[in-house]
C-alpha positions as CSV (number, residue, x, y, z in Angstrom):
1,X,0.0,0.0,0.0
2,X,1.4,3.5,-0.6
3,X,0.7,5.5,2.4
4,X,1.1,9.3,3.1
5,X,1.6,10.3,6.3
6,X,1.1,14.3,7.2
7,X,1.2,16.0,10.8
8,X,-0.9,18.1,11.9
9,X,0.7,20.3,15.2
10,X,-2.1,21.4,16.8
11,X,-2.5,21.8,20.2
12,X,-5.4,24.6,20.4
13,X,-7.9,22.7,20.5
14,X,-6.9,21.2,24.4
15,X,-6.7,22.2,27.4
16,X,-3.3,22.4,27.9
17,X,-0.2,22.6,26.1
18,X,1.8,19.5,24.7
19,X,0.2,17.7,21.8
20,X,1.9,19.7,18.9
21,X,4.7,17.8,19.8
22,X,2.8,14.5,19.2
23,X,3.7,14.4,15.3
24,X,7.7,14.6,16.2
25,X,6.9,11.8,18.5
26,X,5.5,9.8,16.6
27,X,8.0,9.7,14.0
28,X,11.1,9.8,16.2
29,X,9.0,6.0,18.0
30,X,9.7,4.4,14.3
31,X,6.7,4.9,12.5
32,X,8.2,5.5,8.9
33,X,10.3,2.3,9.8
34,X,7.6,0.2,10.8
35,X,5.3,0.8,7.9
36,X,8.3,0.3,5.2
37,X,8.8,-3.3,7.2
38,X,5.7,-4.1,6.3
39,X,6.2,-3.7,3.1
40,X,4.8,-0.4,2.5
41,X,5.6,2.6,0.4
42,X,5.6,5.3,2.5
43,X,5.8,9.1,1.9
44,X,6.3,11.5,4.9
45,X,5.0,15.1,3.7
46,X,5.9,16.8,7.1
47,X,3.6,19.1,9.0
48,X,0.7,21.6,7.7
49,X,1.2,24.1,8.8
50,X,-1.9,26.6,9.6
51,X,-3.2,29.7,7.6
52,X,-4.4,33.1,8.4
53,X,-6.9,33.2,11.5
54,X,-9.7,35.5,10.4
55,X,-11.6,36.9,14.0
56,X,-14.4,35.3,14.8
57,X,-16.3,35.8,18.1
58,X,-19.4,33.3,19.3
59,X,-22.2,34.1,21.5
60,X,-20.9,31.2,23.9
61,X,-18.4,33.0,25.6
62,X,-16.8,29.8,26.9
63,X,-14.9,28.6,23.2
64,X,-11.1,29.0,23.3
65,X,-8.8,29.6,19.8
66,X,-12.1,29.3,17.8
67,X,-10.2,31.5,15.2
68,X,-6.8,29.3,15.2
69,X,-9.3,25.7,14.9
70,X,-11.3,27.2,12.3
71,X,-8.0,28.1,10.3
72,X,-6.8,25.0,10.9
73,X,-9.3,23.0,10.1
74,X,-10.0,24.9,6.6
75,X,-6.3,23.8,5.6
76,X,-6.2,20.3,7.4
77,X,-9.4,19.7,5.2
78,X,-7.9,20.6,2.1
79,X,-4.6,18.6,3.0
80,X,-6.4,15.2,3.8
81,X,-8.2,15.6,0.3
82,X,-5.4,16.3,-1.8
83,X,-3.5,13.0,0.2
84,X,-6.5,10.9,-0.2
85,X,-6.0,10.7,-3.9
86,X,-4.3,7.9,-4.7
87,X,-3.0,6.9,-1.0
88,X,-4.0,5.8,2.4
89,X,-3.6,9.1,4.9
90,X,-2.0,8.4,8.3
91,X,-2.9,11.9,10.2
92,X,0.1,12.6,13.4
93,X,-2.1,14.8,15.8
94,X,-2.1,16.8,17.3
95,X,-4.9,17.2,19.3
96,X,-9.0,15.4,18.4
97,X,-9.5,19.0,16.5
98,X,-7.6,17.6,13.8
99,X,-10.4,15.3,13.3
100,X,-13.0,18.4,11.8
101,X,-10.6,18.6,9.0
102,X,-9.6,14.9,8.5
103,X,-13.0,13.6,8.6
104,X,-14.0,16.5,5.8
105,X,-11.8,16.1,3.7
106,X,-11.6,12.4,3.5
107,X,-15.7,12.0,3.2
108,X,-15.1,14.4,0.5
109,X,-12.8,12.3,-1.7
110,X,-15.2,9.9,-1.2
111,X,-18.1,11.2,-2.2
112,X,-16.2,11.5,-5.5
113,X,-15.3,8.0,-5.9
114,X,-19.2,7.5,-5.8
115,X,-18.9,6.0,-2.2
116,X,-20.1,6.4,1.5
117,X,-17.7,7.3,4.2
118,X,-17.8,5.1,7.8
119,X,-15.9,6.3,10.6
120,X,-14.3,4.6,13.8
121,X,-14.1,6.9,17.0
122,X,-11.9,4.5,19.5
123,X,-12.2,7.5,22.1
124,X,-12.8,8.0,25.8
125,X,-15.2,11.1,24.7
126,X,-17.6,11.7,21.7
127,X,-16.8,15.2,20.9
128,X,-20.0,15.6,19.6
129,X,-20.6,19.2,21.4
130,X,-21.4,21.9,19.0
131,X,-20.2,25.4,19.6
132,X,-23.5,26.0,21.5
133,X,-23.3,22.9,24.1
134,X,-19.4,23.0,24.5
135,X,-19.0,23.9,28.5
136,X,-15.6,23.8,28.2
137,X,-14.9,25.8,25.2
138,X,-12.3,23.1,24.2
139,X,-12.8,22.3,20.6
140,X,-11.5,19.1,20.7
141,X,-14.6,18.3,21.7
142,X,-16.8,19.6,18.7
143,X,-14.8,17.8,15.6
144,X,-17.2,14.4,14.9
145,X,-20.2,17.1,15.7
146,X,-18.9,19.5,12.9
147,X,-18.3,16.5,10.8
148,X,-21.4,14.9,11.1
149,X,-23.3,18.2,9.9
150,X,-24.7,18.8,12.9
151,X,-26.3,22.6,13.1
152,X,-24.2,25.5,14.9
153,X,-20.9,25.5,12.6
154,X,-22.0,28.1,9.8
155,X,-20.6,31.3,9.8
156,X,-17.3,29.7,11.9
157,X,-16.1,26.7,10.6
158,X,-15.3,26.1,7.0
159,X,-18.4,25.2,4.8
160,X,-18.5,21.4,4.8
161,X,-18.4,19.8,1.8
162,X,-19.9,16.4,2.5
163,X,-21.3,15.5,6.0
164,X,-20.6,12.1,7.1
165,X,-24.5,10.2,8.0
166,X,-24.2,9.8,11.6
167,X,-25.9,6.4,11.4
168,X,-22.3,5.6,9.4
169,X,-20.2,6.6,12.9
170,X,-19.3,4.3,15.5
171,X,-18.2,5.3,18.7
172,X,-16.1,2.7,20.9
173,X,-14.5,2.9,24.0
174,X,-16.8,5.9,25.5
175,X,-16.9,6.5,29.2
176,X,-16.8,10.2,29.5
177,X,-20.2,11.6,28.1
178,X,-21.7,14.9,28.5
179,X,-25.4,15.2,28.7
180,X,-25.5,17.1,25.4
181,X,-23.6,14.7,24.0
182,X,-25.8,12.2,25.2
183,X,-28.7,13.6,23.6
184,X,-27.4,14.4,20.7
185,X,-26.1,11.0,19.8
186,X,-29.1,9.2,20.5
187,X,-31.2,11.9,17.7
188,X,-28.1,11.5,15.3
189,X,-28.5,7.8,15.6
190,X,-24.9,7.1,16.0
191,X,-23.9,3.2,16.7
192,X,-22.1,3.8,20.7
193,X,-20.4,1.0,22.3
194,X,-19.3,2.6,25.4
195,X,-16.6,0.4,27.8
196,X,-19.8,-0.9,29.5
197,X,-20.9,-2.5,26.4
198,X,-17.3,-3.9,25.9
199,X,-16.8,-5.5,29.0
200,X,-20.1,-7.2,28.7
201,X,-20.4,-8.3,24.9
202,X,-16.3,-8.2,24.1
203,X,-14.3,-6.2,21.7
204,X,-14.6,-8.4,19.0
205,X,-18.4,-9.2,18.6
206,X,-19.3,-5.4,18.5
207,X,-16.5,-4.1,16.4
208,X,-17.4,-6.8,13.7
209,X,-20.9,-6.2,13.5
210,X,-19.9,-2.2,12.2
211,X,-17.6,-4.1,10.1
212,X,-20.1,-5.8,8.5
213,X,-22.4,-3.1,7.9
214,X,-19.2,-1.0,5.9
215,X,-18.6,-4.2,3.6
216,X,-22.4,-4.4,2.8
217,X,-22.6,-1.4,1.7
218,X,-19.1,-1.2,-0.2
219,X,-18.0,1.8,2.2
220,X,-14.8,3.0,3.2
221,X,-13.3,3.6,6.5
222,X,-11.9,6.3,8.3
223,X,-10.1,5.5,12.0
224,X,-9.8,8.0,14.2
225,X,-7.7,6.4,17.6
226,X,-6.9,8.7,20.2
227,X,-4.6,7.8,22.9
228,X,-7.3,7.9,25.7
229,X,-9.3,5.1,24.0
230,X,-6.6,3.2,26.0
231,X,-6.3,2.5,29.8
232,X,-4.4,5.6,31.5
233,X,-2.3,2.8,33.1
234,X,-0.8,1.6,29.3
235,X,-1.2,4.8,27.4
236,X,0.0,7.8,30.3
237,X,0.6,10.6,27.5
238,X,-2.7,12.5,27.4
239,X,-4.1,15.6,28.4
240,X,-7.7,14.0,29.1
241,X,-7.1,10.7,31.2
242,X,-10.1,8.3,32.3
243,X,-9.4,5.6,33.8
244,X,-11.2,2.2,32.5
245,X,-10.0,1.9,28.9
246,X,-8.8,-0.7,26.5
247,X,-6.4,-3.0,27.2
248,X,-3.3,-3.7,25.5
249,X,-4.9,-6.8,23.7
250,X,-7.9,-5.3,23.3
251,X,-6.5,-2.5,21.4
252,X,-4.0,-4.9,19.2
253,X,-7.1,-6.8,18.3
254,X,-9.3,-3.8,16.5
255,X,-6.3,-3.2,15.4
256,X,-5.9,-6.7,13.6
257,X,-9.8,-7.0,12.8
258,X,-9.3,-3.7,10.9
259,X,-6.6,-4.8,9.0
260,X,-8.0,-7.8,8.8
261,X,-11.1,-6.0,7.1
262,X,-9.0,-4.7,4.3
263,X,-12.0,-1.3,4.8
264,X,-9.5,1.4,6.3
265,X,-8.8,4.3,4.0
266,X,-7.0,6.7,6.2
267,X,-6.3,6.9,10.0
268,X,-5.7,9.7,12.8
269,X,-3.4,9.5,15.5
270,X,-4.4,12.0,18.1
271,X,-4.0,13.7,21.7
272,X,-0.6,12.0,22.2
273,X,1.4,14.5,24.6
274,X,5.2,13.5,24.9
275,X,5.3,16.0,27.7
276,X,3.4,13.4,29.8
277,X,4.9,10.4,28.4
278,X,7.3,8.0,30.2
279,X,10.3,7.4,28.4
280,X,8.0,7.1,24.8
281,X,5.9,4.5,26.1
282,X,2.4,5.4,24.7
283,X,4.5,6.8,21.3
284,X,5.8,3.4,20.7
285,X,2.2,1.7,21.4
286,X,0.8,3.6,19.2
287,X,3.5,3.2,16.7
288,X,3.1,-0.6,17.0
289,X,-0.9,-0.2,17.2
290,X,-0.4,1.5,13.4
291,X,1.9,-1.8,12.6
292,X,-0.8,-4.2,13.7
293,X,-3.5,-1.9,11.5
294,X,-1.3,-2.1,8.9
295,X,-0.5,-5.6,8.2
296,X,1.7,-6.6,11.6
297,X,1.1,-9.9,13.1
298,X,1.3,-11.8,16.8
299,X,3.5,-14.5,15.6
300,X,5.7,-11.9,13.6
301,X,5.9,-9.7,16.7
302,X,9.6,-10.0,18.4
303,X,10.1,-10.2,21.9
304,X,11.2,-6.4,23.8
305,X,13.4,-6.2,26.6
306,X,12.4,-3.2,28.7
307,X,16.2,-2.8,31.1
């Protein structure tokens, strides 16, 4: 497969500083390495780098850098099309903002290829706030909202294009859920399989059920994995920590059922903060999470000594 994989620094959309460092991270934990062993063709365009912030001001006086996430996600947008082309986009967040963009501009390209867009949220939150119902003006928490067409973004964020059908989303590893959010995923009619629903029917029988449902209808998918989809106690490097999340084999196994699918288009790595990392642990998991996406297998995997 020819992959392209393109960074995306931001850090504006959080609550705290750290994640535009996630992109360096991730490529200094072996990523380009990885994918070539597999067998890939790997091109590394470097970082986008944001445009212009026009001012914008909201009526809810809560949102933070609403001008910097709406500049960035007009040019992340445009950057995930273009790489969508002919090649399987790898996203290095950054924080979950990136996703606004990703999401767009991805569902665009496949709207051209006469196809409907699925997407994977393996998250600890939604983000399905709209500018309205965000309480903690982080817009991190807005970008599968925005991307989903839901009403509130005019006038702000970019025009969208092509709004993913929220009955195509499903959300996995939830436990961190904001009333709004609540609601508003229940009208959408998005598929949720929070870490109640895991620990009671299993990884596996859930996630291959929305697999199912992409193949019948010959749709593509997007993956959106943010650290915090996995246990605090595995994965320390994020802003936004709730206890409770995958395991280590939980997490290798959607990633082997995905690749295992042969349905993921493009992929976001997101909210990984090296500043809270311990000596590039949750870089290198993800790094070896991407592997097992990508083709990576158990009996290939060699024994690490950790001195």
């Amino acid at each position: 497969m020819r992959c392209v994989i393109l960074g995306a620094p931001v850090q504006d959309g959080a609550g705290r500083m750290g994640c535009e460092m996630g992109p360096s991270a991730l490529r200094t934990a072996g990523l380009v390495s990885v994918l070539t062993r597999l067998g890939h063709q790997v091109e590394d365009r470097g970082d986008i780098r944001r445009g212009p912030a026009r001012p914008l001001t909201h009526p809810n006086a809560a949102l933070k850098a609403l001008p910097e996430i709406a500049a960035w996600t007009a040019v992340i947008m445009e950057a995930a099309y273009a790489a969508s082309a002919a090649a399987m986009p790898i996203f290095l967040g950054g924080d979950h903002a990136i996703s606004a963009g990703t999401i767009a501009g991805v569902a665009r390209r496949a709207q051209d290829q006469g196809r409907k867009l699925f997407v994977l949220w393996l998250d600890a939150h939604p983000d399905f706030h709209t500018l309205e119902t965000s309480e903690s003006g982080n817009l991190h928490g807005v970008g599968l909202a925005y991307a989903s067409g839901l009403p509130g973004f005019a006038g702000w964020f970019p025009d969208l294009p092509v709004a993913v059908d929220p009955t195509r989303i499903c959300t996995m590893g939830l436990r961190s859920v904001d009333p709004a959010e609540r609601t508003a995923l229940a009208a959408a009619g998005v598929t949720v399989h929070d870490m109640r629903a895991v620990d009671e029917h299993g990884l596996a029988p859930l996630l291959r059920g929305f697999l199912q449902r992409v193949a019948a209808e010959n749709g593509i998918l997007h993956v959106s994995l943010d650290v915090d989809f996995l246990d605090p106690a595995i994965a320390p490097a994020v802003g936004t920590t709730v206890p409770g999340g995958a395991t280590f084999r939980e997490a290798h196994l959607a990633m082997e059922m995905l690749q295992d699918s042969g349905l993921v288009a493009s992929l976001d790595l997101v909210e990984l903060n090296p500043f809270l990392d311990e000596r590039g642990r949750t870089a290198t998991l993800m790094v070896d999470l991407t592997g097992s996406l990508m083709g990576k297998r158990i009996m290939d995997r060699p024994t690490r000594a950790f001195v």
